[in-house]
C-alpha positions in Angstrom: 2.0 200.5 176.0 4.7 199.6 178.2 4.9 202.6 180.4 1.2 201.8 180.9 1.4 198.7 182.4 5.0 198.3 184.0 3.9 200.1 187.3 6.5 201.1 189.7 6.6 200.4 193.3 4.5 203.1 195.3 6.4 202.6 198.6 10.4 202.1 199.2 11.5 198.7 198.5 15.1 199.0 198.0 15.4 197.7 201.5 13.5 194.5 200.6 16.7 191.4 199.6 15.8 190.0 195.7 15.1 186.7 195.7 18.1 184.4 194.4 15.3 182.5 192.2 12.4 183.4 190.2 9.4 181.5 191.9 8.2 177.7 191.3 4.5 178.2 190.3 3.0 175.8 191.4 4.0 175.6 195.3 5.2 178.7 196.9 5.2 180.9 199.2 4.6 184.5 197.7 7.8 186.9 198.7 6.9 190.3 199.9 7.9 191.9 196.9 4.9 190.0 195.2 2.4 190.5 198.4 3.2 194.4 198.3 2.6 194.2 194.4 -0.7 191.9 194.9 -1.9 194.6 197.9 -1.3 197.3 195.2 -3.5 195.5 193.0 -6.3 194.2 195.8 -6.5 198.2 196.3 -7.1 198.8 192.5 -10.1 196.1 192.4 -11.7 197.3 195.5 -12.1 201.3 194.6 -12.1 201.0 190.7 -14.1 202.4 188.0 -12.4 201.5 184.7 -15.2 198.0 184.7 -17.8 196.4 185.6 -18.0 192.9 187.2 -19.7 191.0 189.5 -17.1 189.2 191.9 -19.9 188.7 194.6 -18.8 191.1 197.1 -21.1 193.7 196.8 -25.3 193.0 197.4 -27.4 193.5 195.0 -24.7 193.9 192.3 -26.5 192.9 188.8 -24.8 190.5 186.8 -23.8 186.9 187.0 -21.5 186.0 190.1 -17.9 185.2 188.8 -14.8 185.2 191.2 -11.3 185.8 189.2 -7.9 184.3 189.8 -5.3 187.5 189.6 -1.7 187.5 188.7 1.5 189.7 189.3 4.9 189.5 188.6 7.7 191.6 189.7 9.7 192.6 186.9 13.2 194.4 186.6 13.3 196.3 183.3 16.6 197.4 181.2 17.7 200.4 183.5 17.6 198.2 186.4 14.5 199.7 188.1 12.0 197.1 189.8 8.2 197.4 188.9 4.9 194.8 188.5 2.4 193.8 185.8 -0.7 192.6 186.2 -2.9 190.2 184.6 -5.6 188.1 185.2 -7.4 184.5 184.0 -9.6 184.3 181.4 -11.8 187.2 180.3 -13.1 189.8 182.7 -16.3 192.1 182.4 -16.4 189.8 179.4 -12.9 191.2 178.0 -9.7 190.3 177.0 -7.9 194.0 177.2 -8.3 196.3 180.4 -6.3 199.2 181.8 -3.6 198.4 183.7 -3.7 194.8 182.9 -1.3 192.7 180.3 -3.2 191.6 176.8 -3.6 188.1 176.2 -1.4 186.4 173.7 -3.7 186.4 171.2 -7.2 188.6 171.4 -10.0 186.0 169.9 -12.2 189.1 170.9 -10.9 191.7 168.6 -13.3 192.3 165.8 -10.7 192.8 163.1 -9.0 189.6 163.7 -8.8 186.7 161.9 -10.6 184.6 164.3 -13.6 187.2 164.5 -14.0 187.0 160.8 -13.7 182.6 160.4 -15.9 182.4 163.5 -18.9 185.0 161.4 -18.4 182.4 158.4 -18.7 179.4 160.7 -21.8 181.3 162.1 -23.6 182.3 158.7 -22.8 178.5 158.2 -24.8 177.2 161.3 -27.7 179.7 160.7 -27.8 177.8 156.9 -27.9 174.7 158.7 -30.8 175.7 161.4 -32.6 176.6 158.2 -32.2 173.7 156.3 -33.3 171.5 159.1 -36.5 173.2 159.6 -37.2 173.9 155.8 -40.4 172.9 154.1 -39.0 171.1 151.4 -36.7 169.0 153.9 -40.2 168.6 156.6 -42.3 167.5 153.8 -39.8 164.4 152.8 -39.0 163.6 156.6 -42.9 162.9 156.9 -43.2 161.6 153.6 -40.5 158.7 154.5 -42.1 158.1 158.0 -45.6 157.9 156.8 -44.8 155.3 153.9 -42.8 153.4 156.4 -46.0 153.3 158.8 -48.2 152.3 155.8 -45.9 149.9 154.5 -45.5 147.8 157.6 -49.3 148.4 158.4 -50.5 146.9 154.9 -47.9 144.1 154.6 -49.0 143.2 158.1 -52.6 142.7 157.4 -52.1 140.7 153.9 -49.9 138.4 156.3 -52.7 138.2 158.9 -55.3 137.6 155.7 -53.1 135.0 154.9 -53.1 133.4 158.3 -56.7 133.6 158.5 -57.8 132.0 155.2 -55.0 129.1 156.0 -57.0 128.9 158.9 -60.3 128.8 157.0 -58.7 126.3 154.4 -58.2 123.8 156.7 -61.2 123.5 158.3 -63.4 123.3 154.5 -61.1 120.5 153.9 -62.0 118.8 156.9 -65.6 119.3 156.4 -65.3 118.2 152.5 -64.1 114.7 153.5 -67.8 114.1 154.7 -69.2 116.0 151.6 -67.8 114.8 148.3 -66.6 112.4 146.9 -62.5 111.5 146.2 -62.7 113.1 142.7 -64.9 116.4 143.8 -62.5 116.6 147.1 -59.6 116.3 144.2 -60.8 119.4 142.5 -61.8 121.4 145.7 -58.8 120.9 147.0 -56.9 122.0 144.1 -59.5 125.5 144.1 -58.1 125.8 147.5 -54.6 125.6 146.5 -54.9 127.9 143.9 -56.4 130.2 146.6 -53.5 130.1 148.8 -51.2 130.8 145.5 -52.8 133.9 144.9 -52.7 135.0 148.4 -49.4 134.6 148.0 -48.7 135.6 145.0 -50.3 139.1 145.6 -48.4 139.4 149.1 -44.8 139.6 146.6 -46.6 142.0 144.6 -47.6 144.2 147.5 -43.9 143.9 148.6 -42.4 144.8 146.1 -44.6 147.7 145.4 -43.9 149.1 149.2 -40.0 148.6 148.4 -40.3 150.8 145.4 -42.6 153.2 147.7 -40.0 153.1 150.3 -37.0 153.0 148.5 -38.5 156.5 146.7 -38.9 158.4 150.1 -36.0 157.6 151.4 -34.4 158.6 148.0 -36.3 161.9 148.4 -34.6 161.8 152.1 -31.2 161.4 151.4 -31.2 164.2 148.6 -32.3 166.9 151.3 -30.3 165.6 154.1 -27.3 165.4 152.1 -27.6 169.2 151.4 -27.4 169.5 155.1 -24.6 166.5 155.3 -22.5 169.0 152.6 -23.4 172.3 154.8 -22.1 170.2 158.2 -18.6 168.7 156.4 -17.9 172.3 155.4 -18.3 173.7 158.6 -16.3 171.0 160.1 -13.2 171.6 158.1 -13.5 175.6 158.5 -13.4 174.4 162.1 -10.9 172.4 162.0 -9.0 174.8 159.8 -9.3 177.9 162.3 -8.8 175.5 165.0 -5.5 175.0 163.7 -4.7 178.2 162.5 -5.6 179.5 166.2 -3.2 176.9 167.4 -0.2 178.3 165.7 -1.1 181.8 166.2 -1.6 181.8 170.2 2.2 181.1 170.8 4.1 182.3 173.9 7.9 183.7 174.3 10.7 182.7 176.8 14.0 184.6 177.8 15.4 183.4 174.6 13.0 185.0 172.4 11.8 181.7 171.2 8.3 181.3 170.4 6.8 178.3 171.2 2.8 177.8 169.7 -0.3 176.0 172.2 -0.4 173.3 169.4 3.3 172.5 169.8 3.2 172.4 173.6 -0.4 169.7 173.5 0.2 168.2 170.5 -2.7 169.9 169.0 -4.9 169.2 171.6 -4.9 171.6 174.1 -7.1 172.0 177.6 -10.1 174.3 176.7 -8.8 178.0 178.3 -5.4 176.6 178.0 -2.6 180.1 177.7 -5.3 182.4 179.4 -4.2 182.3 182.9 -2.3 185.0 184.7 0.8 183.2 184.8 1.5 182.3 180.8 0.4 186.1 179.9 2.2 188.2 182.6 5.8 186.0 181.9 4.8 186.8 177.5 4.8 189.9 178.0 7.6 190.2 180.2 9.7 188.6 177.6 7.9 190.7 175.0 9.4 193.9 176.5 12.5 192.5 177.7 11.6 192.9 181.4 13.2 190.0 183.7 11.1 188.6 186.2 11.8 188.3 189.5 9.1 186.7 191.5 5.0 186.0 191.3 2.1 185.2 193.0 -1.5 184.2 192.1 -4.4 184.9 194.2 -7.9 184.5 194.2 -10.3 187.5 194.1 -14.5 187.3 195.0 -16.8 184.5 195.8 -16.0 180.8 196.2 -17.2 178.8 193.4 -19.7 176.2 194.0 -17.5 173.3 193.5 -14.0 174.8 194.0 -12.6 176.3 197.2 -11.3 179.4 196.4 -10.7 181.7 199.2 -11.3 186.0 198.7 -7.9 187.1 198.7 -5.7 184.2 199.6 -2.8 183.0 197.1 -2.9 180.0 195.0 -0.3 177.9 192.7 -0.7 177.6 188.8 -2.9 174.8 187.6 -1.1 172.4 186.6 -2.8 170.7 183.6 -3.2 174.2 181.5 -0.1 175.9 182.5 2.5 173.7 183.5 3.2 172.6 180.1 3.4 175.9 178.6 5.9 177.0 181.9 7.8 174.4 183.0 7.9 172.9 179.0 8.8 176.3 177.5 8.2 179.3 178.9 11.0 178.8 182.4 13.6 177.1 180.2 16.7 178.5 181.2 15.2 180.6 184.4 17.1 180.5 187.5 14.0 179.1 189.6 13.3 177.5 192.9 13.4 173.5 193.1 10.5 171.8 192.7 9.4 170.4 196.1 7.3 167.8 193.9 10.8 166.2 193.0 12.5 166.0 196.6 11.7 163.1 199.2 9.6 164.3 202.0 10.2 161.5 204.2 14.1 162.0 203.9 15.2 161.6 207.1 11.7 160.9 208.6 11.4 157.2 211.0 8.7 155.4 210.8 7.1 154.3 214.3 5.7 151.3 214.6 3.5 150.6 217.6 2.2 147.3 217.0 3.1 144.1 215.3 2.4 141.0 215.5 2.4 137.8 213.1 -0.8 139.5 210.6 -0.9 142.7 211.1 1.6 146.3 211.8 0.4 149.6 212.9 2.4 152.4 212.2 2.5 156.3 213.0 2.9 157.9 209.6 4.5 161.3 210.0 3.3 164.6 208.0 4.5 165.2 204.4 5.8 161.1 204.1 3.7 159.4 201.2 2.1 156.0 202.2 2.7 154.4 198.6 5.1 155.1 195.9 4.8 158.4 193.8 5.4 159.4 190.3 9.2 160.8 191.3 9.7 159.5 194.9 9.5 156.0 196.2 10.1 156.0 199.4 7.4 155.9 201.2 5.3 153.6 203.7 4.4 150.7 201.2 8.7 150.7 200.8 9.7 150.6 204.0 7.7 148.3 205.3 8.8 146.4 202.1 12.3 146.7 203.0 11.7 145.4 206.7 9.5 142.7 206.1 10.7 141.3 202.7 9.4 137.9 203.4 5.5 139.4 204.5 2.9 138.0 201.3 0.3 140.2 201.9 0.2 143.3 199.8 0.9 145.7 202.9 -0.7 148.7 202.2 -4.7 147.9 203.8 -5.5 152.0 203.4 -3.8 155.3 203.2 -3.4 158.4 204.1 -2.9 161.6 202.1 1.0 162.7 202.2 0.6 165.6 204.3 -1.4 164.0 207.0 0.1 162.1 209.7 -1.1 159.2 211.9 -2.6 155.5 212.2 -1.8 153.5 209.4 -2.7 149.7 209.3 -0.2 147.2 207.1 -1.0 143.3 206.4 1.7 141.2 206.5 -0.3 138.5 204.7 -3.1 138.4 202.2 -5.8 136.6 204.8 -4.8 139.6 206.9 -5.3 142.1 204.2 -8.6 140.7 202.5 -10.3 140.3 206.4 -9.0 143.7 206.8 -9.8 145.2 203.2 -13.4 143.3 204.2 -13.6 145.4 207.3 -13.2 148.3 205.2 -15.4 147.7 202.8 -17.8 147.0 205.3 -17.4 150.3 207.3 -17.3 148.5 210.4 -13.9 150.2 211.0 -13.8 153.5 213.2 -11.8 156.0 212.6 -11.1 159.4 214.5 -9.1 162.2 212.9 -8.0 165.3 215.0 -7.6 168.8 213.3 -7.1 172.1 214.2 -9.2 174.7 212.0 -8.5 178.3 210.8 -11.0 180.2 212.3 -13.6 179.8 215.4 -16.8 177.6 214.6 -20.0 178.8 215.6 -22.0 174.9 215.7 -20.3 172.4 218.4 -21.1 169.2 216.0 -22.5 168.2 213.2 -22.5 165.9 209.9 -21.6 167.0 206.6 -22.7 165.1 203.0 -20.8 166.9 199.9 -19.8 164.7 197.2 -16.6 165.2 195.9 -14.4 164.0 192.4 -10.9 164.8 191.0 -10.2 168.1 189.6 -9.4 167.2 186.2 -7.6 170.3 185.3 -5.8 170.6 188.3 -4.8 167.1 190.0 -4.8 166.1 193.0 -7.5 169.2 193.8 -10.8 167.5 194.9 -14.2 169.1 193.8 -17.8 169.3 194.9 -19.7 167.5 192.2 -23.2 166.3 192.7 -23.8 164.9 189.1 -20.5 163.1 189.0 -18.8 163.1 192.2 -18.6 159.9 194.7 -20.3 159.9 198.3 -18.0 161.7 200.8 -19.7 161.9 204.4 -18.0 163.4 207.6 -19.3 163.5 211.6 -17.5 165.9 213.3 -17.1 167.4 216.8 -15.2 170.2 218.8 -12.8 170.2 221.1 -11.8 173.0 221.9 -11.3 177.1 220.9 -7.2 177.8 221.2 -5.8 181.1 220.3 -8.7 181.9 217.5 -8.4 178.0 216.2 -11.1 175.5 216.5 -9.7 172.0 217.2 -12.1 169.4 216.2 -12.4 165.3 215.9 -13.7 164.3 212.3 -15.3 160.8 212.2 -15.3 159.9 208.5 -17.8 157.3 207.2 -16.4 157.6 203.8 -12.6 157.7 202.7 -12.4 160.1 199.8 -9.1 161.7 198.9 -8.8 165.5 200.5 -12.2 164.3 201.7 -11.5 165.8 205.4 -9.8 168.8 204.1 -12.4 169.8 201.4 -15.3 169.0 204.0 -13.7 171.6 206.6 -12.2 174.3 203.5 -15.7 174.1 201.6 -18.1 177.0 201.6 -21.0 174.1 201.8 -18.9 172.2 204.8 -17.5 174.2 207.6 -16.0 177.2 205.6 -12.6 177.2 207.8 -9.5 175.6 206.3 -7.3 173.1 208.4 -4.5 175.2 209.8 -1.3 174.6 206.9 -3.4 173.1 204.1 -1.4 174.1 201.4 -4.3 173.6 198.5 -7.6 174.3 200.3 -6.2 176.9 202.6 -2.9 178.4 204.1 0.8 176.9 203.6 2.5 176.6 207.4 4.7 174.1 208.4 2.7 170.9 208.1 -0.9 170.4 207.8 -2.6 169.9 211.0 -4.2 166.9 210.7 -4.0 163.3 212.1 -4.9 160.2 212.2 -5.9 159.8 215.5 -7.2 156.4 216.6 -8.9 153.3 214.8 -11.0 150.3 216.4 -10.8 147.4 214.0 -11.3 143.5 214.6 -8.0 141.5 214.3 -7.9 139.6 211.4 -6.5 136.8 213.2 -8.9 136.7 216.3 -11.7 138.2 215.6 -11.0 140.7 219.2 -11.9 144.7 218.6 -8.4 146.3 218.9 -8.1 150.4 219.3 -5.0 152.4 218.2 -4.2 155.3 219.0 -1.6 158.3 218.7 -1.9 161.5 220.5 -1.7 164.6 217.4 2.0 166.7 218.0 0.1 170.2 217.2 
């Protein structure tokens, strides 16, 4: 099995330096070891004929259309030779085990496996359960209980109306008797009507009570059938819950130590759905599994965008961080030799922050790239604590709007809270114009236009944005170009809404303008900073009430 799927390099390489540490997943740059290995592989997918799936990229191809992230890893086994495995993310050509490709942890597809054979129980169960619920027996009761319900109500009603309606009737012979008779015949025929009234009454209890017993009967009849299915449901619960568990402590992943570590353990028994079927958990298992050391990885994606996501044919991507970064940074990287995690060093270190107004309400400042505008999980620094530092005495809250970290440019802060609620108002109001300038990874064909995609948080991979039109909130852009430079396309974005990424997604997005602002590190390419800025804003003063621009000329 090894000698299958430990593949050699098929050029030199020995001229290419080793990186001193393995790769941080989730932000990197791949090294060329990992590029040549992930070329190898891109030339395998293109001219193979060992499956059959539909990534999109040929017309006409049958089958749903299902892009596929890819891993490799470069590996250095036991004689000290340097080789790749592959792997990719969740099933392919709607299976767990292909040539040339590492084996999931744990194969819920194999037909001999335990899983296989719970999961036919479970199914015999449900078909038991389908039956029940459409049974004769169990129809005949379900109709039975509705239609003495029905008739109850229906005959109590109109003894109750009778009732009303001989009251009525009473009352006006009594009237008319006071004319009539005399006070010992009025006497009697008053106590003929009484006795009416009690009978009425009296048979209304015993028509009640005889629907009770009616209805009390059916839904007796009921309950027996649909506790049948109530027993057939609890039993298939607990098998579920049983195999769930079972799977749990089965599907467990190794580390250099050769210490296993089970999916239940690492979520507390509640694990992502898909969670230890991406690339990165399986190519490191089986690394460890055969004693191989890793050296260095990549991801990439491979085929058509998704509808929501932006995925780009090709171009390399981190590991998502709610599936796999508790099984790799909790387990499966203990004790690696790895690059730092960029999440955990201050961006802003050594950064100034311009300012380029103030006055007694209000500062504008010039936010550079990669500096966050409020306090982070790890790092604090940022704009809401510098300004806090410099104006310690200022009572608004400061912060009026932000800006993503890697973006740079106009940022309004409120030294008091009149300043900050006029100029939340103004917000809130959309009467405050903003320009953005980008430059964009590619050449655009259209010279303006306005784009309306909706967008919400990736929940499975935070801070990724989305396309979602059943749950995601309004995101609108105007846009405009500037000017073609070098292949680019430099552009002005006028947003009307302020979603987070909502610029970034809107330009990546094969439904917005399908080209990636040059150095966006999650919708596109990683450079040195992501070309985007905060260009200008024309606000009122919250003070005066006079329209004020800002405005910062972008340094790319």
């Amino acid at each position: 099995m090894l000698e299958n799927l430990f593949q050699s390099f098929k050029i030199n390489v020995s001229g290419i330096v080793l990186p001193e540490k393995f790769t941080f997943p989730f932000y990197y740059e791949p090294h060329s070891l990992a590029i040549i290995a992930s070329e190898d592989l891109q030339n395998y997918l293109e001219h193979q004929t060992d499956f059959e799936h539909n990534f999109g990229l040929k017309e006409g191809q049958a089958g749903l259309v299902i892009g596929k992230m890819f891993g490799v890893l470069v590996v250095q086994n036991q004689k000290g030779e340097l080789g790749y495995l592959w792997a990719f993310s969740g099933k392919l050509a709607e299976q767990n085990q292909l040539p040339y490709f590492v084996p999931t942890v744990y194969d819920m597809l194999d037909a001999n496996s335990f899983y296989k054979k719970e999961e036919a129980k479970i199914n015999e169960l449900n078909r038991e359960i389908e039956s029940a619920e459409i049974s004769e027996d169990y129809l005949i009761v379900k109709e039975n209980l509705k239609n003495t319900l029905v008739e109850a109500e229906i005959d109590i009603l109109r003894q109750k109306n009778h009732i009303r309606e001989q009251k009525t009737l009473r009352d006006q012979l009594r009237l008319e008797a006071q004319n009539k008779f005399s006070e010992a015949e009025k006497e009697k025929y008053n106590i003929e009507l009484s006795e009416q009234s009690k009978q009425e009454a009296i048979l209304l209890k015993k028509m009640t009570k005889f629907w009770n017993f009616k209805k009390a009967e059916a839904q007796q009849q009921f309950d027996f059938e649909v506790q049948k299915i109530r027993q057939l449901k609890e039993t298939r619960r607990t098998m579920s819950a049983k195999l769930q568990q079972r799977l749990f402590a089965e599907y467990s992943f190794l580390n250099q130590f050769n210490k296993r570590k089970s999916i239940g353990e690492i979520f507390d028994d509640n694990p992502p759905a898909g969670a230890g079927e991406c690339a990165a958990p399986k190519l490191l298992h089986y690394a460890f599994q055969h004693h191989l050391k890793p050296i260095c990885m990549a991801e990439f994606w491979w085929g058509q965008s998704p509808k929501s996501e932006v995925r780009k044919h090709k171009q390399f991507y981190p590991a998502c961080k709610s599936k796999c970064e508790p099984i790799l940074l909790g387990h499966m990287l203990e004790g690696l030799n790895m690059d730092k995690n960029p999440f955990e060093e201050n961006p802003a270190d050594g950064k100034e922050l311009e300012i380029i107004y103030e006055d007694d309400a209000i500062v504008v400042v010039n936010k550079p790239a990669e500096f966050l505008s409020v306090p982070g999980k790890q790092i604090f620094d940022s704009v809401y604590a510098r300004m806090k530092e410099k104006f310690p005495d200022a009572s608004g809250p400061l912060i009026v709007h932000r800006l993503d970290m890697s973006t740079s440019g106009i940022m309004l802060i409120a030294k008091t809270e009149a300043a900050y609620l006029n100029l939340q108002s103004q917000f809130i109001k959309r009467t405050v114009s903003k320009c953005y300038e980008a430059l964009l990874d590619g050449i655009l064909v259209e010279t303006s236009g306005f784009i309306d995609l909706p967008l919400r948080v990736d929940l499975d991979d935070r801070p990724r944005q989305l396309v979602c039109y059943e749950y995601g909130k309004s995101a609108q852009t105007k846009w405009e170009v500037i000017a073609i430079e070098n292949g680019k396309t430099r552009v002005h974005f006028y947003p009307i809404t302020g979603r987070t990424h909502q610029l970034r997604v809107h330009a990546s997005h094969e439904l917005g303008l399908k080209t990636p602002i040059v150095g966006d590190d999650l919708y596109g390419k990683k450079m040195n900073r992501l070309h985007l800025h905060a260009k200008s804003i024309v606000f009122n003063h919250p003070s005066t009430g006079q329209e004020i621009k800002m405005e910062v000329k972008a340094e790319f």
